[in-house]
N, C-alpha and C positions, 0 to 999 in steps of 0.2 A: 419490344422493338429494339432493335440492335443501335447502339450509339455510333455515329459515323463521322468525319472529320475530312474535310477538303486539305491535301496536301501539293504543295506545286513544287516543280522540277527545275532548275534553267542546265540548260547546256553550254559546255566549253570543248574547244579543244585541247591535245593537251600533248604541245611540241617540245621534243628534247632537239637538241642539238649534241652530236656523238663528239667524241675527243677525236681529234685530229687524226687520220689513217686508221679511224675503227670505222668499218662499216656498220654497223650496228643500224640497224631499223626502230624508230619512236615505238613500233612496239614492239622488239623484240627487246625493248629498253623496260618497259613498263611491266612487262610480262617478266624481267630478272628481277622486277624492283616487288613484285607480287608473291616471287617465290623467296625473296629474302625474308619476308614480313611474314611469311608462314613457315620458315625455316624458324624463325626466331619463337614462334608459337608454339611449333609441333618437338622441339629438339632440348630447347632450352625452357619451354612452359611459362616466356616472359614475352613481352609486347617493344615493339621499339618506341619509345617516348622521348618527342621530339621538342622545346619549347621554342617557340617561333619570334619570343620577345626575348630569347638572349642574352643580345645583343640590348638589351633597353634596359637600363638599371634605374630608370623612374618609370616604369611600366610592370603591371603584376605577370606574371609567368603565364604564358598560355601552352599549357603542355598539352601534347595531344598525340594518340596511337592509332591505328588500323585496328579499328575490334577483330574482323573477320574480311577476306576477299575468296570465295571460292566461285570456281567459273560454272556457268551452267549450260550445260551440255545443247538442252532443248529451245535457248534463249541467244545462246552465241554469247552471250555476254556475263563479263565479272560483276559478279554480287556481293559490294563492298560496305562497310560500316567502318565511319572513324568516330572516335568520341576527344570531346572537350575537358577536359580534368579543372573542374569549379572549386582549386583551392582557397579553403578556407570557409567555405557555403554551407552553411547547413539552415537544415528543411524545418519549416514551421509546421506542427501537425495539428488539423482544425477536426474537433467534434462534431458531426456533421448531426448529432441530435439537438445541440443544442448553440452552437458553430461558439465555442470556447476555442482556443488555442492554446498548445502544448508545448513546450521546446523542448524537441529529440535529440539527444546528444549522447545516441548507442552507434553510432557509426562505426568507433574503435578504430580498425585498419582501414576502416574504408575512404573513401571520398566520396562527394556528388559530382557525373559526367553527362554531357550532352552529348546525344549521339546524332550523327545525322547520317544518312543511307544514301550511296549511291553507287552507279553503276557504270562500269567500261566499257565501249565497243572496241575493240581491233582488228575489226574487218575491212576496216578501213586505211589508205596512206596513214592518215596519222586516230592516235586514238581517239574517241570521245566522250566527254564526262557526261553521264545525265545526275546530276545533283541534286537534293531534295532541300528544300530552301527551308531552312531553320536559323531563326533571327538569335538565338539564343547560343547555338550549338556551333561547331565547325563549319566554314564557309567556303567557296570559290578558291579563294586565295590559301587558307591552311593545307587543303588536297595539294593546288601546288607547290607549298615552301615543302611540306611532307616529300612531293616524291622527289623535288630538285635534290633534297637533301640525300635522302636514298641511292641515287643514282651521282650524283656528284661524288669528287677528290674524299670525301668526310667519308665512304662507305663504299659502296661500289666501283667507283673511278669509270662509269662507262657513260658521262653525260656532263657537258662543259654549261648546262643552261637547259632551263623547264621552262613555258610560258604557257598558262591558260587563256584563250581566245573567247571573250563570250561570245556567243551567240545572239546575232541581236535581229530586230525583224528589220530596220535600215541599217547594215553594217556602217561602221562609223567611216571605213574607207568613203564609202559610196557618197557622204556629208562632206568629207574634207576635197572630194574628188566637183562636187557640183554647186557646192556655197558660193552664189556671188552677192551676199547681201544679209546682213543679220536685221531680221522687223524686232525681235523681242526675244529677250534670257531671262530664264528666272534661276540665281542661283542659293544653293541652302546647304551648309555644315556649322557645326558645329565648332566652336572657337579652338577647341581644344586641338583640332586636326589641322588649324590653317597651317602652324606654321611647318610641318611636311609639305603643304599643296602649296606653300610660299616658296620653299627650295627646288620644288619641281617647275610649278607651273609660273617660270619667271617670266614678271612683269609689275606693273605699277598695279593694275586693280588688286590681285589678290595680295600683293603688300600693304596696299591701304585697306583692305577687309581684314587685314591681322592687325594694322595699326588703331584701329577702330573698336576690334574687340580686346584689346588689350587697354584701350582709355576706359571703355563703360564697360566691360565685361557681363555678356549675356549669357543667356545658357545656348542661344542658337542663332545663327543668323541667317535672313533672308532678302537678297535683294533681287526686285525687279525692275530689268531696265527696256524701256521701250525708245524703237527706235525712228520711227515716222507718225505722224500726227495729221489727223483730219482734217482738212480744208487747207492743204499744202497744194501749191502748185505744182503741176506734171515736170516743171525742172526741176525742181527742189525733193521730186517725190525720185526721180532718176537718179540722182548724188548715193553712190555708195559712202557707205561707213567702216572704212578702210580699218579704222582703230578697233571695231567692234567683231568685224572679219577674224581680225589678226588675232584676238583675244579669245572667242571661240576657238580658232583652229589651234593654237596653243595648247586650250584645255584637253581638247578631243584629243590631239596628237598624243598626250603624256597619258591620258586615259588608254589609248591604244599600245602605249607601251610599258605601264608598269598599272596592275591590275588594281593596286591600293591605293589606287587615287581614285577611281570608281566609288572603294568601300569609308574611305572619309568623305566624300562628298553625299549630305544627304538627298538631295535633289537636283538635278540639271536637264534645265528642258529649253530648246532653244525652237524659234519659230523664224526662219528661212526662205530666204528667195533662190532658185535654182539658176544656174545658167540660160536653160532655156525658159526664164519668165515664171515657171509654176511656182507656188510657195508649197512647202513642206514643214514636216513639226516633228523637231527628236525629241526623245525623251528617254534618257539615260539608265531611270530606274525601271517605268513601264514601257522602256522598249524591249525589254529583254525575252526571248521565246521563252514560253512556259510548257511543262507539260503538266496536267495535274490530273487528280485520280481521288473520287471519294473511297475514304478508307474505313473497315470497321476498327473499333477500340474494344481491346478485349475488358475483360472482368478488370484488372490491374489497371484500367487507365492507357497503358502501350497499345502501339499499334500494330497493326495485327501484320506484319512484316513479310510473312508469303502472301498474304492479296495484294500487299499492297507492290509488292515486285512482279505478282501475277500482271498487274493491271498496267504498270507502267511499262514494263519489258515491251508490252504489247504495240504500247503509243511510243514508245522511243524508237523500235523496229520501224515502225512505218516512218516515222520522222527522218530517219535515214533511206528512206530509198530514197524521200521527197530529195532530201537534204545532196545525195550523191548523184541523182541526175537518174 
């Protein structure tokens, strides 16, 4: 019996913005930024390696390349691989006769990399990402600082601004456009991330949620606030909660416009009254479209990388016609 493994997908899309008096089209932006990365492969026999923390000198290096992008003819679509550079990592090797444990330390030039797979459409106005979600490996966000970088002043000069759009099954316009009421938020990250979500998302609560974890210092926090209560009178039940409106639409807003406030936040889920009376439920991390595909593992443990492109190419095709109308 062949060993198989559930892998899921989320989609973005994935907008440049051209410099000023370039006509350039998001993908004829994405499609220069695919042939530089293979220019640098096939001419030079090296990878462009990009670190995304920089700029963070209390933060360890997240360096990360394009393995591979080639286009496939009978699929329409770029078949991409970026990998994660895990300096410093090395692998423990367990005996699987008698499960002892080894430390390897034959790497020499090597490193340990996280790859994660995904794929381009440009058939479209603008491109779109189908991602394969790897909690370990490169994310959402890397794919985008990777190709801003590419196509920005630093390399290319043909792109003033990238921004990845999830894809979500209630877009978050659609919440900030019909919210007239918050019943209940649960929210959850970790301390280490507030004080980013403190300079973004300004206001008193997530100041006092960085104030908080900075007295007791957790490893995670989570708060749930509820906003109406049982055996309340029909006036009392009619009173919006203007403070709690406002604080929501905050978050969402900044989540709608800078993607890494999504990836510090471990959970956010809000439950809603609409304008027209219905209640509704987001949910930040399972709102996100999925596409997923069981995968075989070959002999080595990896996966088996043509089914598993066979399989999804298939579900991400259809997702786009849905998706285009």
């Amino acid at each position: 019996m062949i060993n198989t493994t559930l892998i899921k997908f989320h989609l973005f899309d994935l907008s440049f913005t051209p410099y000023n008096g370039n006509a350039k089209s998001p993908k004829s932006i994405i499609v220069e930024c695919i042939h530089r990365i293979n220019e640098e492969r096939t001419k030079n026999g090296q990878a462009i390696v990009l670190n995304r923390h920089e700029d963070r000198k209390d933060e360890l290096p997240r360096n990360m390349f394009v393995v591979s992008a080639a286009y496939s003819i009978p699929a329409q679509i770029y078949k991409c691989k970026i990998a994660l550079i895990r300096a410093g990592k090395i692998p423990t090797l367990v005996n699987k006769s008698n499960y002892s444990i080894a430390e390897f330390n034959k790497l020499e030039s090597h490193e340990i990399a996280e790859v994660t797979n995904f794929y381009i459409d440009v058939k479209g106005t603008v491109p779109v990402v189908c991602c394969e979600f790897n909690s370990n490996g490169p994310r959402v966000n890397d794919i985008e600082y990777y190709f801003r970088q590419i196509s920005s002043h630093k390399m290319l000069h043909i792109s003033k601004s990238c921004k990845a759009s999830i894809h979500m099954k209630m877009p978050i316009k659609d919440v900030l456009d019909s919210i007239k009421d918050v019943l209940k938020f649960e929210i959850k990250a970790k301390p280490s991330r507030l004080n980013y979500l403190t300079s973004t998302v300004q206001g008193a609560f997530i100041s006092n949620m960085n104030l908080l974890a900075n007295t007791i210092e957790p490893k995670s926090m989570k708060i749930d606030a509820f906003f109406r209560e049982r055996g309340k009178s029909s006036k009392e039940l009619s009173k919006k909660n203007l403070k709690a409106v406002s604080f929501v639409k905050k978050v969402l807003s900044a989540i709608q416009k800078d993607n890494k406030i999504a990836e510090d936040i471990d959970d956010f889920m809000i439950e809603f009254e609409r304008e027209d009376g219905t209640e509704d439920v987001f949910n930040l991390l399972k709102g996100k479209v999925e596409i997923e595909a069981e995968c075989s593992l070959k002999t080595s443990g990896n996966l088996d990388t043509k089914e598993l492109f066979d399989k999804i190419s298939l579900k991400f095709n259809d997702y786009l016609k849905e998706y285009n109308g």
